[in-house]
Structures are given as C-alpha cells and as structure tokens.
C-alpha positions as CSV (number, residue, x, y, z in Angstrom):
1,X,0.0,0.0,0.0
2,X,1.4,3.2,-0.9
3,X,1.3,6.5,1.7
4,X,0.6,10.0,0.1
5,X,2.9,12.3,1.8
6,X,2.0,15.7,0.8
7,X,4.7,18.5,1.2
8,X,2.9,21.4,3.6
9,X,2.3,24.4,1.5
10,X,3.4,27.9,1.9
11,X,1.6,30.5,3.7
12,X,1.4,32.2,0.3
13,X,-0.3,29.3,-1.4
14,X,-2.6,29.0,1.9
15,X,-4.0,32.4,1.1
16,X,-4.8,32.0,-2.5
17,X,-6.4,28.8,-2.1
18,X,-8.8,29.6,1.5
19,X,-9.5,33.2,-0.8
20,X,-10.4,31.4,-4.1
21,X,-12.3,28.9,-2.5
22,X,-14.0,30.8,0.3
23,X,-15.0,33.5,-2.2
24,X,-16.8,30.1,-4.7
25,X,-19.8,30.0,-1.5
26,X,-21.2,33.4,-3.2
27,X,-23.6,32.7,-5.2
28,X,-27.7,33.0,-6.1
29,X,-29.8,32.8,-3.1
30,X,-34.1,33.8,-4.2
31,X,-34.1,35.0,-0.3
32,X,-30.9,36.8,0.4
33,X,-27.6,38.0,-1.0
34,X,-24.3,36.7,-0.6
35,X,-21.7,39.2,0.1
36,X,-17.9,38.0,0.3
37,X,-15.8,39.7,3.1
38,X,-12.0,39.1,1.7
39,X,-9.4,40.6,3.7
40,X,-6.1,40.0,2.5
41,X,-3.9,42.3,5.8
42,X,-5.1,39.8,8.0
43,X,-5.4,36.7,6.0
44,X,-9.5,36.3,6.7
45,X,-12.4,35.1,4.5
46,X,-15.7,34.7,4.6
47,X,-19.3,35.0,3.4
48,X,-21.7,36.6,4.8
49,X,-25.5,36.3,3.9
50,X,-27.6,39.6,4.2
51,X,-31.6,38.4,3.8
52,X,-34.3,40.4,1.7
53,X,-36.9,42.2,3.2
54,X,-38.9,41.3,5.5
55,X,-35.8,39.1,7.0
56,X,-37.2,36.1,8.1
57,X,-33.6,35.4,9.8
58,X,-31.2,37.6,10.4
59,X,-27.6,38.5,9.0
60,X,-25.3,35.5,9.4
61,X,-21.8,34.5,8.2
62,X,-22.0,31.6,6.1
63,X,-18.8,30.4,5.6
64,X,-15.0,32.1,7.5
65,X,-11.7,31.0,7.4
66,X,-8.6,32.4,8.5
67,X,-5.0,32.0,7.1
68,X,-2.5,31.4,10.5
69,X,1.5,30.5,9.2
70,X,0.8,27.5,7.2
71,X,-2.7,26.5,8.7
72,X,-5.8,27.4,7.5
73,X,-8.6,27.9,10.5
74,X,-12.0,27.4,9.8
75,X,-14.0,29.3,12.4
76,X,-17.7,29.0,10.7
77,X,-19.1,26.5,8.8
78,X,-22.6,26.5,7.9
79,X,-23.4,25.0,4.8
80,X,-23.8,21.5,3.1
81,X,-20.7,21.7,1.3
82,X,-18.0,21.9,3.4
83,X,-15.1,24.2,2.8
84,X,-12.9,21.6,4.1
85,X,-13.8,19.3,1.3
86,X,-12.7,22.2,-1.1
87,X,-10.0,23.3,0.5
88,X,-8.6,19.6,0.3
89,X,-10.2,18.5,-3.2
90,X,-9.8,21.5,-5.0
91,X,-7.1,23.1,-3.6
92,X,-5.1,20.6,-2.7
93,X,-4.4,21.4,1.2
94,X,-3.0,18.5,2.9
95,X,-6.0,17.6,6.1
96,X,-3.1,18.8,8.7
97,X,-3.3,22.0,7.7
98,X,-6.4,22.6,8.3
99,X,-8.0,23.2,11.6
100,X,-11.8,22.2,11.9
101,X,-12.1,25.5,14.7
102,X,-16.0,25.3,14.3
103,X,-15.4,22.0,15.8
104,X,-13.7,22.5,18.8
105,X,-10.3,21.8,16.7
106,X,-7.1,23.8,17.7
107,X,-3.7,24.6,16.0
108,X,-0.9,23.1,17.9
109,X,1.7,25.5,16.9
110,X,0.5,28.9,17.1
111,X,-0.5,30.9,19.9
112,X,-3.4,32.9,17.8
C-alpha cells in the first residue's frame, strides 16, 4: 500500500487557495444576497448572507476562514458543502493544515 505524503504548502499558497475557494460559497440565493468579506492584511475570509426584506432570519456568516503561518482555520461553517472538502479536493491542502475551529479543533503550533 502506498502512503501520500504531501509537502505542507506555503503560507502564500494557503492564502490563494482559502481566498479562491471561500469566495466560490457566493452565489444565487431567491431570499438573500451573498456578500464576500476578503481581507487579504489579515489573512481572513468569509461570506456573509444579508436576507431580503422582511428578513425572516437575520444576518449571518455563512462560511469564514482564516489564514494562521501554514494553517488554514475554519471558524464558521454553515453550509452543506464543506469548505474543508474544497479546501482539500480542489485546492489541494493537505488535512493537517487545516484546523476544523468550528469543531472545537485547535492549531498546535500557534499561539493565535
């Protein structure tokens, strides 16, 4: 049986990955809009989802991850396609470089 070993990836390739795929979760909703919140200074990315009028739910963030060294931190996770998945499938992001925050993962080598 042969082991994948994948190489960890650079902080810089962390970023356009979690960015490109974070950014993929805005799309059509018949009920709401989808706004993407990209901030490249501190590494963080998200979606949030802003409903019509009258809201029948309020303002939420659908989707937020955060680029730490060379992890990538999900801290919200609220859909049916999780950005894990993409993060791993699409982008290629070996699973230890991803923490699962939203699930009471942690980083074990940074203090943020």
């Amino acid at each position: 049986m042969v082991s994948l070993i994948h190489p960890p990836m650079t902080n810089e390739a962390l970023v356009q990955i979690t960015r490109q795929e974070v950014e993929r979760y805005v799309g059509f909703s018949p009920q709401a809009e989808l706004y993407p919140i990209l901030d490249d200074e501190h590494q963080t990315y998200a979606v949030a989802i802003i409903p019509h009028w009258p809201r029948q739910y309020p303002p939420d963030i659908v989707v937020m991850a955060r680029v730490v060294e060379d992890k990538v931190i999900i801290e919200v996770e609220t859909t049916d396609k999780p950005l894990i998945d993409a993060l791993m499938i699409n982008g290629g992001i070996p699973r230890e470089q991803i923490v699962l925050a939203y699930a009471g993962e942690t980083p074990s080598n940074t203090g943020k």
